[in-house]
Each structure stands twice: as structure tokens, then as C-alpha cells.
N, C-alpha and C positions, 0 to 999 in steps of 0.2 A: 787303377780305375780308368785313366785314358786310353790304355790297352785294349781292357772290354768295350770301350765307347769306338774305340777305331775297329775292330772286331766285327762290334754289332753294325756299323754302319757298312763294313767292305760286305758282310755277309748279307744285307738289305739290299745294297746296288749292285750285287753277285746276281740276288734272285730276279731283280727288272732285267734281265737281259737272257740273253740265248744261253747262257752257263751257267742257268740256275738249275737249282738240284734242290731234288728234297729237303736234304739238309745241310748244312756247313759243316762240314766235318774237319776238326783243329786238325784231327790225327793224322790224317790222309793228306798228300801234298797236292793232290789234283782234284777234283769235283766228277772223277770217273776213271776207270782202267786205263792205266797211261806204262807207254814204257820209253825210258830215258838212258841216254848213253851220252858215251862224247860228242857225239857228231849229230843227234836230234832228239825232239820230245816230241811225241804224240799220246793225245789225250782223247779219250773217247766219252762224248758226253749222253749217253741215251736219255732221252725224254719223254715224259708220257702223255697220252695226248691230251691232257686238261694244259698241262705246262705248254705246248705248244700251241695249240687250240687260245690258251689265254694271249700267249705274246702277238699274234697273227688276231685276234681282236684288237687289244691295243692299236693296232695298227690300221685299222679300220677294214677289215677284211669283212663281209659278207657273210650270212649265216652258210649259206648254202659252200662257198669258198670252205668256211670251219669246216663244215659234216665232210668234205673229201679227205682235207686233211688230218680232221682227225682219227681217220681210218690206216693211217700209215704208220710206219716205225722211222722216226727223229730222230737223227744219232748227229751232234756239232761233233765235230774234229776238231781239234787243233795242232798243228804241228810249226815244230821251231827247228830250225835249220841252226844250230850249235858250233857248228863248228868252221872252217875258216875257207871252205869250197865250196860250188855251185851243188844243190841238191836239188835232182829234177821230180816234181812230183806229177803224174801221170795216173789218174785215174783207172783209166783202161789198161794197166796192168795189173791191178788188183783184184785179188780174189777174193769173191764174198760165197759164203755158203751157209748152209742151214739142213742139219739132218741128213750131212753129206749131201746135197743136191746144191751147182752153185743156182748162184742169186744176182740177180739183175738190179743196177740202180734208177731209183724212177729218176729218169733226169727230165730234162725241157720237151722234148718231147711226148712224153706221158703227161708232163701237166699242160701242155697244151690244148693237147687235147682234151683236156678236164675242164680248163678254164676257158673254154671256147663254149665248151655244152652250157656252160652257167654265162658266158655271156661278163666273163670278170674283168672289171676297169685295167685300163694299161698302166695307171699309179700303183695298183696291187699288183699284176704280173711282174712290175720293175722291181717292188718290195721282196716279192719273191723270191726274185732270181737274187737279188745284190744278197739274201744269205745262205744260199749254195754253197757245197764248196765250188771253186774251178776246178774244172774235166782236168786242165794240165797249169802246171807254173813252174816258174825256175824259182826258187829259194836260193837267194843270196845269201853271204854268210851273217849270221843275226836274225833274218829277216823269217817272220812268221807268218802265216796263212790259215785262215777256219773257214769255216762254213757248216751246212749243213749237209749228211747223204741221207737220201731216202727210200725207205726197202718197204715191201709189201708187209703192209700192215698184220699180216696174219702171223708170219712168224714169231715167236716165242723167243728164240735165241740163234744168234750167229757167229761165225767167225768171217775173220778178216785177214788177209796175208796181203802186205802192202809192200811193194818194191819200189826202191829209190836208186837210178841212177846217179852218178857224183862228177864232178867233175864240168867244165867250162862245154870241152866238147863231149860229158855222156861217158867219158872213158877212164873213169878214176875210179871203179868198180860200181859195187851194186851194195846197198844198205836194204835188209830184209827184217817185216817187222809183222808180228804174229799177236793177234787176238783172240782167243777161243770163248767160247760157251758167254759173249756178252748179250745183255737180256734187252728184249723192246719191251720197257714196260707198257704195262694195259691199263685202261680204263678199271679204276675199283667198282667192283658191281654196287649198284645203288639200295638202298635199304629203305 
């Protein structure tokens, strides 16, 4: 009985946050397509945009701030550096694509210029940005990093190929890590 009770509670404080998912799922060890080895974990969390749209109210975000964002595709990362050397992680050597065509991430500069048009507070730009991923980080050994990427809301499904430098100076090889056919979910049509 204290099992379902700790259960039900991690799966309640699972869903107030950026890693929440439809469902809790016991079976599945991650809350989205993840791939794990000796030396990291990445986890990919797509969101739809009621889940996001809700969290970014919570937060006091502006109606007009919601309608942009909930036009986009929300995917949190997370990735865990495993193993006992520096893992460099580097945004812009990452491949994103969609229906073979790559794909652009909306970073600060697209939302700036979104939250400029609307005129959005510098507490909400800041709330923004702090759940990004970072463009680049070094991953110490243990040490974990998430955030959010954000892709043009229109696509349906992407892939991901993400390259990790290793090593202090970059030169302890390359860690290579492939996502195919993960989905942005959509808005359920309304009835």
C-alpha cells in the first residue's frame, strides 16, 4: 500500500512539472523515447500544447504569450552524462529533420521577436529562457542538463541525430545518438 501511495504521489509531482506526460507509465523507464548506454541518457519528452500552454500559465504568462506558444512543437530533453569524462554538448551540431527536410530550432531569437510584437514582461522572457535547453554545455561526469527545443509547430514528426564530443579537450572521440519518427503532439480537435 505505501508503494501505490509513493507511486501516486511521484506520478502527481511528475505531472506539475516540465516531465509530465499523459500518463505514468510503470512499464517504460522514461516518460518518452530515450536511449541509454554506459556513458549517457537522453530522453526525449514531446508535449502537447494544452501541457504546455498549462505550465507557462501557471506561471503567469499572458494570453496572447499562450496563443504563440501554443503553436509550436515542445520537446524537454534530458540528458545525463554517465559516465567518468567531460561530454560536450553542442546544440548546433545537431540534426533535426522532418520528411527529410532539416529543421531549424526556434531559439531566442525567434522568440524575441514574438515577444517584442506582444510587448511580453522581462519576468516572463526570463521564465522562458531559464527552461531552454543551452545552445552548448560541458557535462561533467554525473552531471545532468534539460531544457526545452522548440520546432515549428506544424510538423507532425521528426528526427533527431545528436553528436557528443568527449573528453576535457573535445578529443576523447564523438558519442552519436539517433531519434527517428518522434511525434509533436497536437491539439485534440474540440467537440
Amino acid at each position: 500500500m505505501q508503494y501505490l501511495i509513493a507511486v501516486q504521489s511521484w506520478c502527481g509531482a511528475l505531472l506539475g512539472t516540465l516531465l509530465a506526460t499523459s500518463a505514468c507509465g510503470i512499464d517504460q523507464p522514461y516518460p518518452g523515447p530515450y536511449v541509454e548506454n554506459e556513458d549517457m541518457l537522453m530522453v526525449l519528452m514531446p508535449h502537447s500544447p494544452e501541457q504546455i500552454a498549462a505550465f507557462y500559465e501557471a506561471r503567469g504568462f499572458p494570453k496572447a504569450a499562450l496563443d504563440l506558444i501554443s503553436k509550436a512543437c515542445f520537446v524537454t530533453v534530458h540528458i545525463e552524462n554517465k559516465s567518468q569524462r567531460v561530454i560536450w554538448m553542442e546544440t548546433a551540431t545537431w540534426h533535426l529533420s522532418s520528411d527529410k527536410q532539416p529543421l531549424q530550432r526556434l531559439g531566442k531569437d525567434h522568440w524575441d521577436t514574438r515577444w517584442n510584437k506582444i510587448d511580453l514582461p522581462q519576468a516572463n522572457r526570463a521564465t522562458f529562457g531559464w527552461t531552454q535547453l543551452p545552445v552548448q554545455r560541458d557535462l561533467q561526469p554525473e552531471e545532468p542538463v534539460g531544457g526545452n527545443i522548440v520546432l515549428d509547430g506544424t510538423i507532425r514528426k521528426f528526427n533527431l541525430e545528436a553528436r557528443f564530443l568527449t573528453g576535457r579537450d573535445k578529443r576523447g572521440g564523438m558519442l552519436e545518438v539517433r531519434f527517428q519518427d518522434i511525434d509533436c503532439p497536437k491539439e485534440a480537435p474540440r467537440q
